[in-house]
C-alpha positions as CSV (number, residue, x, y, z in Angstrom):
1,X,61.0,-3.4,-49.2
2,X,57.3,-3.5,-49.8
3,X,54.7,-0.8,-48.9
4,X,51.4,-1.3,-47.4
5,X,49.0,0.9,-46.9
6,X,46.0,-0.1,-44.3
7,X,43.2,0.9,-42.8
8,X,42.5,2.2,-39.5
9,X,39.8,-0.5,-39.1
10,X,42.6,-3.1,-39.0
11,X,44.3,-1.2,-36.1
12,X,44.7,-3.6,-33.2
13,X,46.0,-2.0,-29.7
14,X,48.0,-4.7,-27.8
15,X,49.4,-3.9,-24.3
16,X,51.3,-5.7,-22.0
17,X,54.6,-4.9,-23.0
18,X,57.0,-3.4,-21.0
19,X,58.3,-1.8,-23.4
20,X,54.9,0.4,-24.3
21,X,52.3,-0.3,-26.4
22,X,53.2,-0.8,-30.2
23,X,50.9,0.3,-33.4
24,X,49.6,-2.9,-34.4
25,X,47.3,-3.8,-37.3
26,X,46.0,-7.4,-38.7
27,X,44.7,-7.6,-41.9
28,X,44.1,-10.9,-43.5
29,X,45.8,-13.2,-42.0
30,X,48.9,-10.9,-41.4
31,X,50.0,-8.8,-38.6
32,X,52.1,-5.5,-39.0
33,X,54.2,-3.8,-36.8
34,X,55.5,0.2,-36.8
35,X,58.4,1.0,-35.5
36,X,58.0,3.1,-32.4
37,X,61.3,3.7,-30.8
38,X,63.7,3.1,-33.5
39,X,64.2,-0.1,-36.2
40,X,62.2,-2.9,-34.4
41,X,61.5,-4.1,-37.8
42,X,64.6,-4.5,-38.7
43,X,65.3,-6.2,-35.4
44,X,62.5,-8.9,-35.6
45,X,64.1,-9.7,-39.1
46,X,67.2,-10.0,-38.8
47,X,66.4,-12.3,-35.6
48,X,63.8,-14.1,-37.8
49,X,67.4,-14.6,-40.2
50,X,69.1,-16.2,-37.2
51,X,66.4,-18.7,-35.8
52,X,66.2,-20.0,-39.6
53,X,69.5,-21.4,-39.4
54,X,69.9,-22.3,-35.7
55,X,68.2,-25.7,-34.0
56,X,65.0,-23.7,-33.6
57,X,61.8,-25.8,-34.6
58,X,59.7,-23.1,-34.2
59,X,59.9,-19.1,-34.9
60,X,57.6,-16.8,-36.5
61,X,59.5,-15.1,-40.0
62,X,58.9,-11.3,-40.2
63,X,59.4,-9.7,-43.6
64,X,60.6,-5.6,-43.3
65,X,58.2,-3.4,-44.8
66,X,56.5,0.1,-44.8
67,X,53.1,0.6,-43.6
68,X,51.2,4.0,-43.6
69,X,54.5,5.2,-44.8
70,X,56.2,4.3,-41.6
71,X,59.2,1.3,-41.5
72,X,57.7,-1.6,-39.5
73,X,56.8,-5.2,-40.2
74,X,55.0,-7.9,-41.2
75,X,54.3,-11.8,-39.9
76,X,51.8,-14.6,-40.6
77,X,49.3,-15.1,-38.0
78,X,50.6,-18.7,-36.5
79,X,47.8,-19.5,-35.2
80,X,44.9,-21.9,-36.7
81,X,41.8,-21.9,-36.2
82,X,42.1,-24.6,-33.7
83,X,44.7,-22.9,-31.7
84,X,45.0,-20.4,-29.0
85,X,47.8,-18.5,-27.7
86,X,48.2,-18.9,-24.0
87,X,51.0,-16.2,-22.2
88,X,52.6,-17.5,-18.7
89,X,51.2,-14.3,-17.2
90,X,47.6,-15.3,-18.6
91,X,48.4,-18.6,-17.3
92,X,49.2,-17.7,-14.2
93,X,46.3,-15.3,-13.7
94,X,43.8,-17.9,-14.4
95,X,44.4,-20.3,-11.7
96,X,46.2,-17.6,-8.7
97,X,45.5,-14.1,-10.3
98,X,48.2,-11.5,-10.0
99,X,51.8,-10.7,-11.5
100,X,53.6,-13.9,-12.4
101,X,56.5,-11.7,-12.4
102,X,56.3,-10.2,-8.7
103,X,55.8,-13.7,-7.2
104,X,59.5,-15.1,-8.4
105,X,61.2,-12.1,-7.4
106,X,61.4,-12.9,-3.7
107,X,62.5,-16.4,-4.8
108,X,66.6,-16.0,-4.1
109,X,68.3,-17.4,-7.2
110,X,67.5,-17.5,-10.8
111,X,67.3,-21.5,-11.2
112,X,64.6,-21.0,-8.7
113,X,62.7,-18.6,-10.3
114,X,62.9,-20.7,-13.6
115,X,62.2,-24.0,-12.2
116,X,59.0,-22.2,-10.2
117,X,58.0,-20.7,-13.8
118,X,58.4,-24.6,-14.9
119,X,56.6,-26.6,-13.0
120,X,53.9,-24.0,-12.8
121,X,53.4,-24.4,-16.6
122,X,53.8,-28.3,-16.1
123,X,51.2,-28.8,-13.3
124,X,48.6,-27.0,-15.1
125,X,49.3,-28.2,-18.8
126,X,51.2,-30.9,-18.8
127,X,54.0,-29.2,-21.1
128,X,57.4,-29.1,-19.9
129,X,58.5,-25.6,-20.9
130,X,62.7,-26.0,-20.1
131,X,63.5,-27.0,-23.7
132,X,61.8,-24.0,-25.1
133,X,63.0,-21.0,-22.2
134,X,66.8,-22.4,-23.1
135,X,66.2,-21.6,-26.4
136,X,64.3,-18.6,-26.2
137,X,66.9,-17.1,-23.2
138,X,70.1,-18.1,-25.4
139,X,68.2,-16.1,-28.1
140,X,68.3,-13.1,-26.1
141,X,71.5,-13.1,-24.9
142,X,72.4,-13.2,-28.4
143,X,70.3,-10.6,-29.3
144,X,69.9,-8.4,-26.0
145,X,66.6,-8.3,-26.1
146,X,65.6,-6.1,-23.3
147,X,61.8,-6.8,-23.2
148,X,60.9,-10.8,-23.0
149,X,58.4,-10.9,-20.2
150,X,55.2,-13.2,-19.7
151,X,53.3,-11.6,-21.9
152,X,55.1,-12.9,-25.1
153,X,56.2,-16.5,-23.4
154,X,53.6,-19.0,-24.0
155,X,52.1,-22.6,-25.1
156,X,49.8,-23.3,-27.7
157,X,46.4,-24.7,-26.5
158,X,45.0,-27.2,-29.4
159,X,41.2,-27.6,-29.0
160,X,40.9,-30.3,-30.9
161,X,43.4,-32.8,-29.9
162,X,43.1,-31.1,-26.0
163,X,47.2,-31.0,-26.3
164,X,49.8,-28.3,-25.1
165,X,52.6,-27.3,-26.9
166,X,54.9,-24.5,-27.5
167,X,54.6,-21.0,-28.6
168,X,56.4,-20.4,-31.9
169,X,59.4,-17.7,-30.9
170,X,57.9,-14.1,-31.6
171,X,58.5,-10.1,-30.6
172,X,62.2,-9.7,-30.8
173,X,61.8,-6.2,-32.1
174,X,63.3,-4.7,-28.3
175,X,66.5,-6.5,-29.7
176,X,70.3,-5.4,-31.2
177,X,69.8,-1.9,-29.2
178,X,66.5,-1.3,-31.5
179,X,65.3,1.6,-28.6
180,X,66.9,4.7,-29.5
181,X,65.5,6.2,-26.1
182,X,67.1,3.7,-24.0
183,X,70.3,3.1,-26.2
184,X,71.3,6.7,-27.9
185,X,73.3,6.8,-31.2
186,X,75.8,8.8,-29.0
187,X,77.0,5.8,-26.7
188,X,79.6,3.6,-28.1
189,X,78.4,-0.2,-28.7
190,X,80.3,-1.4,-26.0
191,X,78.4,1.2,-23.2
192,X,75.5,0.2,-25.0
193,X,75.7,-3.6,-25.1
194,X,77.1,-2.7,-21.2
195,X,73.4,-1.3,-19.9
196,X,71.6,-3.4,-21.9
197,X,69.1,-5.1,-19.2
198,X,66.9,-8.0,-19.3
199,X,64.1,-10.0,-18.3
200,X,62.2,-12.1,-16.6
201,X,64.5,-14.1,-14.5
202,X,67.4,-11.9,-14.2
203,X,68.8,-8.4,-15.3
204,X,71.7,-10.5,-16.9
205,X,71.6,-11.8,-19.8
206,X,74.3,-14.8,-19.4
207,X,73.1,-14.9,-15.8
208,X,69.9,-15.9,-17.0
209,X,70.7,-18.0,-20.1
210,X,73.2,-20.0,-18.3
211,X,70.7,-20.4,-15.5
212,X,68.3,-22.3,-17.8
213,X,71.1,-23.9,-20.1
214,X,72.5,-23.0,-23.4
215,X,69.8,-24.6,-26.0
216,X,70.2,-22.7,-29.0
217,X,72.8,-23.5,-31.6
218,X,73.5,-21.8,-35.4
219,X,75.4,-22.7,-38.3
220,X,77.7,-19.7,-38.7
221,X,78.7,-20.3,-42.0
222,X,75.0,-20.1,-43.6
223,X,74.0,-17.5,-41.4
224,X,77.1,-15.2,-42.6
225,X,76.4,-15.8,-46.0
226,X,72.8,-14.2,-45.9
227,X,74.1,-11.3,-43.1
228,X,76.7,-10.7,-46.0
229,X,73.4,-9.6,-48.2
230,X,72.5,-7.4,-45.6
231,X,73.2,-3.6,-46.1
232,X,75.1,-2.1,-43.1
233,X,73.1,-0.5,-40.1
234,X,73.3,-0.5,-36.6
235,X,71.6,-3.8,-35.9
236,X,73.4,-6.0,-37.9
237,X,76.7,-4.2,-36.4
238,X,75.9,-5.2,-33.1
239,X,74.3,-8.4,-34.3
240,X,77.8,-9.6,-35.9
241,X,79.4,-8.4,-32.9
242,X,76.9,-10.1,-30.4
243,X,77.7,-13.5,-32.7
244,X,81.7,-12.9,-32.6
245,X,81.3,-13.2,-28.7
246,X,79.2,-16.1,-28.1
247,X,80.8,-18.3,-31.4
248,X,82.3,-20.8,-28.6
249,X,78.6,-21.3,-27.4
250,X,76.2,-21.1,-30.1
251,X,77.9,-22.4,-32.9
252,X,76.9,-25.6,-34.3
């Protein structure tokens, strides 16, 4: 695992995560990540492993690493100069102002709150967003990722072709009971996995990934054969386990 060490000059505060505001740094082209509540580093790479050999087009790879001494990690910035990263909240706030997220909650079942969340993002862009949120919700079943919100759903604005497009799949460091403070190393896996919430369509996982419809698919056998290189933790515990229940809908 590699060590950087970085100045406080390339400390970047980034909010508007539910889950708290992370220590974030961007240096050359690179951002980097310390972990805050437990191994979110180890989280965003072992779900980096997973997109790489599923159907997934597009997913930012993050490497483990130390920075300032402290476990974390690091990603390419995926955006070119051309390019800006638009959230759904950002989105939303542009053209109605507000929470994106409080005006679908009165909305009565979850295939309304996604198709609202759709055709929002269509009738303002042009980019039909379904393929990607199947995807992206599957993903977290899989992983339990307890803090996807509109802040880190998006599109891609291209200036120079004037074109919409989506998001490359980032921040899945909340994932494989990563928090220590919401998922204690006293609870068994299966209380664990059991209170394990989500967001933001539903507080259920499958609710919400069936909702949308199943998109993402992984080979199992060339996944397994880089998990086996893994050293054993936590994470890739409840990652195998996580992949042992949903083999009927994810493999390929």
């Amino acid at each position: 695992m590699k060590s950087y060490r970085l100045s406080t000059e390339a400390i970047v505060m980034v909010s508007g995560s539910s889950a708290g505001t992370q220590p974030k740094y961007y240096d050359k082209g690179y951002w980097y990540k310390v972990d805050q509540n437990g191994y979110e580093g180890l989280s965003e790479y072992l779900m980096s492993l997973v997109l790489s050999c599923s159907n997934s087009q597009s997913y930012v790879i993050y490497e483990r690493c130390s920075i300032n001494g402290r476990s974390g990690c690091r990603s390419k910035n995926f955006l070119s100069p051309a390019e800006s990263f638009i959230s759904f909240q950002r989105l939303y706030d542009m053209y109605h102002g507000g929470s994106l997220s409080e005006r679908i909650i009165p909305l009565s079942t979850v295939n309304e709150r996604i198709e609202f969340v759709r055709n929002f993002i269509i009738d303002y862009t042009g980019f039909d967003c379904l393929e990607y949120l199947k995807i992206i919700l599957s993903l977290d079943m899989l992983s339990l990722n307890t803090d996807r919100h509109f802040n880190n759903l998006g599109i891609i604005a291209n200036e120079d072709t004037d074109s919409f497009y989506a998001a490359p799949i980032f921040d899945n460091g909340d994932s494989l009971l990563s928090n220590y403070n919401k998922f204690s190393v006293d609870m068994s896996l299966e209380d664990s996995i059991e209170s394990a919430y989500c967001q933001p369509f539903s507080s259920n996982h499958e609710v919400q990934a069936q909702s949308a419809g199943i998109g993402l698919k992984i080979d199992y056998d060339r996944l397994n054969s880089l998990l086996d290189k893994e050293p054993p933790s936590r994470a890739l515990s409840v990652l195998r386990y996580q992949l042992d229940k949903y083999d009927k809908l994810l493999k390929l």
